[in-house]
VEXDREN-2710 file (C-alpha; in Angstrom, 1 decimal):
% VEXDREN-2710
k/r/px/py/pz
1/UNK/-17.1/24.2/-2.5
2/UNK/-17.5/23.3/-6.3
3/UNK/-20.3/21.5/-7.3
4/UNK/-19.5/17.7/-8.1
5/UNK/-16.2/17.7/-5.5
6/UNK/-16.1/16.9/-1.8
7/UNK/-13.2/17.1/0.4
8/UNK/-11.5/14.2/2.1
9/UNK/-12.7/14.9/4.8
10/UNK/-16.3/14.9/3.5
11/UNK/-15.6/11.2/2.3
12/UNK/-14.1/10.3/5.4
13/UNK/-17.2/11.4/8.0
14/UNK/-19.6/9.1/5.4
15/UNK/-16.9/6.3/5.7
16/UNK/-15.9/5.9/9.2
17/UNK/-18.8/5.0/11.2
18/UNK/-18.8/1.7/9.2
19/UNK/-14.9/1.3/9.8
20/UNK/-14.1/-0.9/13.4
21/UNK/-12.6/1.3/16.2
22/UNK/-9.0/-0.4/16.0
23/UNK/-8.7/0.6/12.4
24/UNK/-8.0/4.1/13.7
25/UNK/-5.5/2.8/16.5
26/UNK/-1.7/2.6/15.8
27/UNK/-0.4/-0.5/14.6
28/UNK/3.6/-1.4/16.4
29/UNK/3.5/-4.8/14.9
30/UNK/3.8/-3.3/11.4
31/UNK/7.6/-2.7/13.0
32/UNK/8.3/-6.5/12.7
33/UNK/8.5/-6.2/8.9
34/UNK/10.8/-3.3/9.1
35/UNK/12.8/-5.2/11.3
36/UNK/13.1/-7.7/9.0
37/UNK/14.3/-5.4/6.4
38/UNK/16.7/-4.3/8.2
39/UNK/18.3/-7.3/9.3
40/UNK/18.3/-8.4/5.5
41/UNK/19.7/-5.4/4.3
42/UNK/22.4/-5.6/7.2
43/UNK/22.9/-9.2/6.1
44/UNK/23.4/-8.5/2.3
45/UNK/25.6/-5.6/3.2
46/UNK/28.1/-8.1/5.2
47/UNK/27.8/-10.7/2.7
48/UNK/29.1/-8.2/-0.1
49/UNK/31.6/-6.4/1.8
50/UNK/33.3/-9.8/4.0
51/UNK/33.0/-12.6/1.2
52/UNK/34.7/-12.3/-2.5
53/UNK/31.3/-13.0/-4.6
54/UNK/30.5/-13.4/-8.5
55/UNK/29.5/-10.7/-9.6
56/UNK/26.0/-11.8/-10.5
57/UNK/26.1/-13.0/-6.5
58/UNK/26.8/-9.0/-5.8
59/UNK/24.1/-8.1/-8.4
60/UNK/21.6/-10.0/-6.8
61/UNK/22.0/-9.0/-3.3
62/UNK/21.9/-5.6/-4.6
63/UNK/18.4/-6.1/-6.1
64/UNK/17.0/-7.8/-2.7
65/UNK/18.9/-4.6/-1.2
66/UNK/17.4/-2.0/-3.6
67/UNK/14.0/-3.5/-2.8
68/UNK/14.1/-3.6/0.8
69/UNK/15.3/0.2/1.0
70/UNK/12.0/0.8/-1.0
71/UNK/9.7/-1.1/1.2
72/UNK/11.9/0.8/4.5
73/UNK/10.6/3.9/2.9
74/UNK/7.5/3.1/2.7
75/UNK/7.2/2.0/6.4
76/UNK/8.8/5.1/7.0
77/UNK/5.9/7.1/5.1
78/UNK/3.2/5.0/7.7
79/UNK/5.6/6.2/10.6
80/UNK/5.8/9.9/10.1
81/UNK/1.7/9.5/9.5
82/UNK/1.4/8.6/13.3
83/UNK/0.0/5.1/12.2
84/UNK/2.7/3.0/13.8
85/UNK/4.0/4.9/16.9
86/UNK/2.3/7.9/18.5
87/UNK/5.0/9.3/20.4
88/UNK/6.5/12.0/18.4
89/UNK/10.4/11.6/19.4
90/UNK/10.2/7.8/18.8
91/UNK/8.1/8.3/15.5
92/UNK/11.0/10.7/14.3
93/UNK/13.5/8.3/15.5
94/UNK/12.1/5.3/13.5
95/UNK/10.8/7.5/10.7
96/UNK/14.8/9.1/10.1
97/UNK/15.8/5.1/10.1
98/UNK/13.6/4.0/7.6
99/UNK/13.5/6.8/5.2
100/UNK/17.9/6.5/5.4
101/UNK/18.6/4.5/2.3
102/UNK/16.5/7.6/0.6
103/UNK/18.3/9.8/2.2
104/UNK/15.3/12.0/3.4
105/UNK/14.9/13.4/7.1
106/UNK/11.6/13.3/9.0
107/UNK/11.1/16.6/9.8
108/UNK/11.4/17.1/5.8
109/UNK/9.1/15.1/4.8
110/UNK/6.3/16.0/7.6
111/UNK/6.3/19.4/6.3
112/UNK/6.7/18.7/2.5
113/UNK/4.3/15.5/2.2
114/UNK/2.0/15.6/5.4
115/UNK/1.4/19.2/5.8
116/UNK/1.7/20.4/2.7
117/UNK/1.0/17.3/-0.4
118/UNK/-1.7/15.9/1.6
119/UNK/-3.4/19.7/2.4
120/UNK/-3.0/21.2/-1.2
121/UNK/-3.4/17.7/-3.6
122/UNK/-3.0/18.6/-7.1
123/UNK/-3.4/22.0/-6.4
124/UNK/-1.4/23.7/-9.1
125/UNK/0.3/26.3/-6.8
126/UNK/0.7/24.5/-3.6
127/UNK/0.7/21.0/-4.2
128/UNK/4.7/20.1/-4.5
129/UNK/4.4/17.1/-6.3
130/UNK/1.9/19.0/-8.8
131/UNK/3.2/18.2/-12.2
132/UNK/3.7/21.8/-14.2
133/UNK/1.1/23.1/-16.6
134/UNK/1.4/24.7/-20.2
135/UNK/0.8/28.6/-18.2
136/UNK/4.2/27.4/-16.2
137/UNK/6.3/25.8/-18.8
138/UNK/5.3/28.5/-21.0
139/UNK/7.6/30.7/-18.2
140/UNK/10.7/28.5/-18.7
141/UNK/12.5/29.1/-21.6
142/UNK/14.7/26.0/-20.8
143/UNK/12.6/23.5/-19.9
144/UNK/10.5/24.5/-22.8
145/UNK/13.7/23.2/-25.3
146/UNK/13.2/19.7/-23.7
147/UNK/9.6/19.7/-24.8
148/UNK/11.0/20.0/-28.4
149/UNK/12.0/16.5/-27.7
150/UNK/10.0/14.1/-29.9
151/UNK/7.3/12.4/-27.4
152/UNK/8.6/9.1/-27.3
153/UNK/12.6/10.3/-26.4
154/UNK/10.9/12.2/-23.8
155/UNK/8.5/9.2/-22.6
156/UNK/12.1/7.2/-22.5
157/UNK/14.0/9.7/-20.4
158/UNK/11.1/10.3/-17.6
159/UNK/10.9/6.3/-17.1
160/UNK/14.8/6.0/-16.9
161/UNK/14.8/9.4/-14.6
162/UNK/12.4/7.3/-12.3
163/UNK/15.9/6.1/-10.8
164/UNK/17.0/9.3/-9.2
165/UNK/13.7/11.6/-8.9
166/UNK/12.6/10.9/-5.6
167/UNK/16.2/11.8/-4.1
168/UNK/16.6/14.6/-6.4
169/UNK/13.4/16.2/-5.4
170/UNK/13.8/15.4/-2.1
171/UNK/17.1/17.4/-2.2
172/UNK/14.9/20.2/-4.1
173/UNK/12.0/20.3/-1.3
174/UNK/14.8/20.7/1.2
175/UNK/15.8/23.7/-0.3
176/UNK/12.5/25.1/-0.9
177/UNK/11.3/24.8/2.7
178/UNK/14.5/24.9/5.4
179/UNK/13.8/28.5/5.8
180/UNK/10.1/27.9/6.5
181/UNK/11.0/26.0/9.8
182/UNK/11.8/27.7/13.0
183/UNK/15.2/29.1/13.7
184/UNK/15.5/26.5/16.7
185/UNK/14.2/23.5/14.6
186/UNK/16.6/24.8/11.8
187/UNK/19.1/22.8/12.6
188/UNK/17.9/19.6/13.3
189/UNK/16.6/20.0/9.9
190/UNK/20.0/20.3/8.6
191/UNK/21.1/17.3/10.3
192/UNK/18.5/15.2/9.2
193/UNK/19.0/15.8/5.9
194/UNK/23.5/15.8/5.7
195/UNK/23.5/12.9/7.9
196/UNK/22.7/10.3/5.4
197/UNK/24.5/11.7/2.5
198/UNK/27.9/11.8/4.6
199/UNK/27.2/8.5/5.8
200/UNK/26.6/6.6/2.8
201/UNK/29.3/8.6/0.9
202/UNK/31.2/7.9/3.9
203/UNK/30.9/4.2/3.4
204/UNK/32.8/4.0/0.0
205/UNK/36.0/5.3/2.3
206/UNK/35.7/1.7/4.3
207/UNK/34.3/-0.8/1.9
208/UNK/35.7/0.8/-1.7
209/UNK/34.6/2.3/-4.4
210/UNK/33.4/-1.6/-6.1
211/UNK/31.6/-2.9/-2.8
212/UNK/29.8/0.7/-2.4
213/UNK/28.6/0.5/-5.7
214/UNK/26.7/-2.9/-5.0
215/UNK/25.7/-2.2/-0.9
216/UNK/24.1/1.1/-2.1
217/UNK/24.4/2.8/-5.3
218/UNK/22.8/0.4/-7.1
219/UNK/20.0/-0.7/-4.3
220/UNK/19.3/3.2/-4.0
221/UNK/18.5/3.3/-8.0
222/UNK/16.4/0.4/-7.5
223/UNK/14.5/1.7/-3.9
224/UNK/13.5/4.8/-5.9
225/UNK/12.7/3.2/-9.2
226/UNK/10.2/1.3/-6.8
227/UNK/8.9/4.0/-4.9
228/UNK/8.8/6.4/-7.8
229/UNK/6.7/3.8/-9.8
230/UNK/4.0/3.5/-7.3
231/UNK/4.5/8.0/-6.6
232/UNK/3.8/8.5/-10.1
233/UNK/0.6/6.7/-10.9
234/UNK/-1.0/8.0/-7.2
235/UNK/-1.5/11.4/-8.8
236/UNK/0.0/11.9/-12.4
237/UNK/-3.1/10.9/-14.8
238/UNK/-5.7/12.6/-12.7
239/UNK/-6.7/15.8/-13.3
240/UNK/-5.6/18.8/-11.3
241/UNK/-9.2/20.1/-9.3
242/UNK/-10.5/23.3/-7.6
243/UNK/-11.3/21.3/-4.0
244/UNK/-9.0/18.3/-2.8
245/UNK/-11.3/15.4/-3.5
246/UNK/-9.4/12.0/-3.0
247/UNK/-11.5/10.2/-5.2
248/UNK/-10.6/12.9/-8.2
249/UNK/-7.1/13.7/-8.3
250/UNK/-5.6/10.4/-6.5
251/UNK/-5.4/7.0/-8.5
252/UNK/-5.2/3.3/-6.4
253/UNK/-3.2/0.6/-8.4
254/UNK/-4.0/-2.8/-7.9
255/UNK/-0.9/-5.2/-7.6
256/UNK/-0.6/-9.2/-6.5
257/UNK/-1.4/-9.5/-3.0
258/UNK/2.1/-10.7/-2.1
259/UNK/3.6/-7.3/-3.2
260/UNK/0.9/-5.3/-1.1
261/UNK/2.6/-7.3/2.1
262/UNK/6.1/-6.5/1.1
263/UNK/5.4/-2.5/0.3
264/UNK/3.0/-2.0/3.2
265/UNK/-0.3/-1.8/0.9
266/UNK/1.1/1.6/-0.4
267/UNK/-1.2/0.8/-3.6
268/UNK/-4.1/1.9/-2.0
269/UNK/-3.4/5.5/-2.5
270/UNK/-6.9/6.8/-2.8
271/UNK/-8.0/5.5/0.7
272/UNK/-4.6/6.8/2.0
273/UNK/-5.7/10.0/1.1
274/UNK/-9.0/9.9/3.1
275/UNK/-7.4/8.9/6.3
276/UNK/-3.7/9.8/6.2
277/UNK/-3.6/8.8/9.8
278/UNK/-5.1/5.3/9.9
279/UNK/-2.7/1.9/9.1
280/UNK/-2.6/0.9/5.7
281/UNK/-3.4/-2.7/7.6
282/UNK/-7.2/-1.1/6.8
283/UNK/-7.3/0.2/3.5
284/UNK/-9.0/-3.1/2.0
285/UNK/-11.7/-2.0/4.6
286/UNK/-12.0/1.6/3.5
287/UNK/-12.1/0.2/-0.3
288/UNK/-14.5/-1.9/-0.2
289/UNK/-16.4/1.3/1.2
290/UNK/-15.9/3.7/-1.2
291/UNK/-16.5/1.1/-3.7
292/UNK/-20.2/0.7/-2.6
293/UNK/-21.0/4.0/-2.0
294/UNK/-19.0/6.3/-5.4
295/UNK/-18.4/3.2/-7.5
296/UNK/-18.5/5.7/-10.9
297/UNK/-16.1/8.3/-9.0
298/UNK/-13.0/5.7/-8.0
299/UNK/-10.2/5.1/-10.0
300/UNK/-8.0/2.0/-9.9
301/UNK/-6.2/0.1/-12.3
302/UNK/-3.2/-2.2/-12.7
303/UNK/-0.1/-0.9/-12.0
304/UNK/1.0/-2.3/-15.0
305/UNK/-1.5/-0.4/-17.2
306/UNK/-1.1/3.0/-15.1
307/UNK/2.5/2.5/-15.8
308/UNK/1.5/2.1/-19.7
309/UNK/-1.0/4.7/-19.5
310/UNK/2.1/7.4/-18.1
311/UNK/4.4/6.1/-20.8
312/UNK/1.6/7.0/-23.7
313/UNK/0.9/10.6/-22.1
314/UNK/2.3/13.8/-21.2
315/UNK/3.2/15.4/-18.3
316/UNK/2.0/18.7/-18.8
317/UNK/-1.1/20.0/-17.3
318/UNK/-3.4/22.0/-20.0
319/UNK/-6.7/23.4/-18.4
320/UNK/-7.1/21.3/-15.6
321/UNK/-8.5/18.5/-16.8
322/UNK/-6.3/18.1/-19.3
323/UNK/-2.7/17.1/-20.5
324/UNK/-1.2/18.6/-23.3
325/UNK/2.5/16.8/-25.9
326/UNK/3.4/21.4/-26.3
327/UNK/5.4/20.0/-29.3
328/UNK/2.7/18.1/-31.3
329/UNK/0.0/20.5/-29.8
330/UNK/-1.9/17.2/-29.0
331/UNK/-3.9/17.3/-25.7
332/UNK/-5.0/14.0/-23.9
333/UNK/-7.8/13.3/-21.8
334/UNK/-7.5/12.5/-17.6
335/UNK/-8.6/9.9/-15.3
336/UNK/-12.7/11.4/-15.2
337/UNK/-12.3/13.1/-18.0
338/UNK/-11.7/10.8/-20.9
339/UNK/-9.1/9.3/-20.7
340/UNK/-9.2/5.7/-21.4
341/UNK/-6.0/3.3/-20.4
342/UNK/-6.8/0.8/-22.7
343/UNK/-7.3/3.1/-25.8
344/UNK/-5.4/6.2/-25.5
345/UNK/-6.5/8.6/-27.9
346/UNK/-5.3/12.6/-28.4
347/UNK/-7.1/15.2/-29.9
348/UNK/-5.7/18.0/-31.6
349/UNK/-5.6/21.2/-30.0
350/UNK/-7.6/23.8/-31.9
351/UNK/-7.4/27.7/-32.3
352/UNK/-10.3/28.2/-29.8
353/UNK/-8.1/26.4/-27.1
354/UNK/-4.7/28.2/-28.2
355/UNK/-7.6/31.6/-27.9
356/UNK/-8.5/30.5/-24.4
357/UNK/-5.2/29.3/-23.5
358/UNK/-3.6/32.6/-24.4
END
């Protein structure tokens, strides 16, 4: 193991025998608010499709909509952890319900996030949610021409992609691991993940084009505008390390306490990290933990200013510790290695990087 980085589950052996034994017990009641989600987005649905609305009536019940889908999939992430339901049929059951609206099947995402993001964090190679690095893009001819891009046309077009990335890389980590399950679990697979795209395309056949457009399109933009906010500030400003230490590559945001209760305290991303399989219910616990015992190793911020801090920086991975603007040759510091949110500040890159680099 690399000097200066510890495991999570080096963290988590100093940090559980101060943690109370239900904390590591599931938690059923957390299915009352994803109850309640449903029944709201079941109401709004009706209300669009039965009653002949204003269209800012329609637009509003798509936003309560769009941000009840998000909060379903984020339920859905605690269910498929084995914090809410132990019982593997049931957990897949309720998992495949609440991840619908983002049209992602459980089986999926237990191989793609729990067995594989949670195992290989920021690991360049292994990680799927890595971002790429300078080595990579310098392999992709194409994606090098978007870099050309002028930084803040770039900066524009990753926020507005924020709409559509979590389904479109969903669809993309289907692809990359079907073949990895087992011939008899192949299909299951399959049907997890064409299920929800025939049935909310489905939809438009029985409610029209209009209604469609406000019962999902428009909440489904919004759920992963919500989700995707909170996905990339949990990883992209750290730096990419040689040993999976939570408290180096992962970033907890702080937001009001009212939104923590409607998105199932998924800002405490750090602490999620450390016990993947313990109710977010405890996470104020396991901060207040790892706050007294590596108070110079823990990042958190405002979501606001992580969001800020993405905008003003690149997403290209340059030595690690560093991200790098390919087009202006300007690298930028990382969370624990100089980057500051509140006065971003590049550096230019000089021939003995482009030396080192090449």
């Amino acid at each position: 193991m690399d000097k200066g980085f510890h495991s999570f589950g080096w963290y988590a052996s100093k940090v559980s025998p101060h943690l109370p034994k239900k904390a590591f017990k599931p938690v059923p009641g957390r299915l009352l608010g994803g109850l309640a989600y449903l029944m709201i987005t079941i109401a709004g649905m009706f209300a669009i499709g039965v009653y002949d609305l204003p269209f800012l009536a329609n637009i509003a019940i798509a936003v309560v909509i769009g941000t009840s889908f998000a909060s379903m999939g984020f339920l859905g992430h605690e269910i498929l952890h084995g914090t809410v339901v132990k019982k593997v049929g049931l957990r897949n059951f309720l998992g495949a319900v609440f991840f619908f609206p983002l049209l992602t099947g459980p089986r999926l995402w237990r191989k793609w996030h729990n067995m594989t993001h949670h195992v290989h964090t920021q690991d360049e190679e292994k990680d799927p949610d890595a971002w790429l690095t300078k080595e990579q893009l310098d392999k992709k001819p194409a994606l090098k021409i978007i870099y050309r891009l002028p930084f803040s046309v770039r900066a524009f077009f990753e926020f507005f992609s924020l709409s559509f990335t979590f389904t479109l890389h969903s669809v993309r980590m289907f692809f990359a691991y079907v073949k990895e399950f087992k011939p008899e679990n192949r299909l299951a697979v399959w049907i997890q993940f064409l299920l929800p795209w025939v049935a909310w395309t489905g939809l438009v056949f029985f409610v029209g084009i209009t209604n469609w457009v406000f019962m999902f399109l428009i909440p489904h933009l919004i759920a992963n505008t919500i989700v995707m906010a909170y996905i990339s500030t949990n990883h992209r400003l750290n730096p990419q390390v040689p040993v999976n230490d939570p408290l180096a590559n992962t970033l907890s945001v702080t937001v009001p306490k009212w939104i923590d209760v409607l998105h199932f305290n998924f800002s405490y991303h750090t602490e999620h990290h450390l016990f993947p399989s313990m109710s977010s219910k405890y996470y104020p616990l396991v901060k207040g933990h790892i706050k007294d015992k590596w108070p110079g190793l823990y990042h958190e911020m405002p979501m606001s200013n992580a969001l800020v801090a993405l905008w003003k920086t690149p997403r290209v991975y340059y030595n690690g510790t560093e991200l790098i603007d390919p087009r202006a040759e300007l690298v930028y510091g990382s969370l624990g290695n100089g980057l500051d949110p509140q006065a971003i500040e590049p550096r230019s890159m000089d021939r003995e990087d482009g030396i080192k680099q090449a």
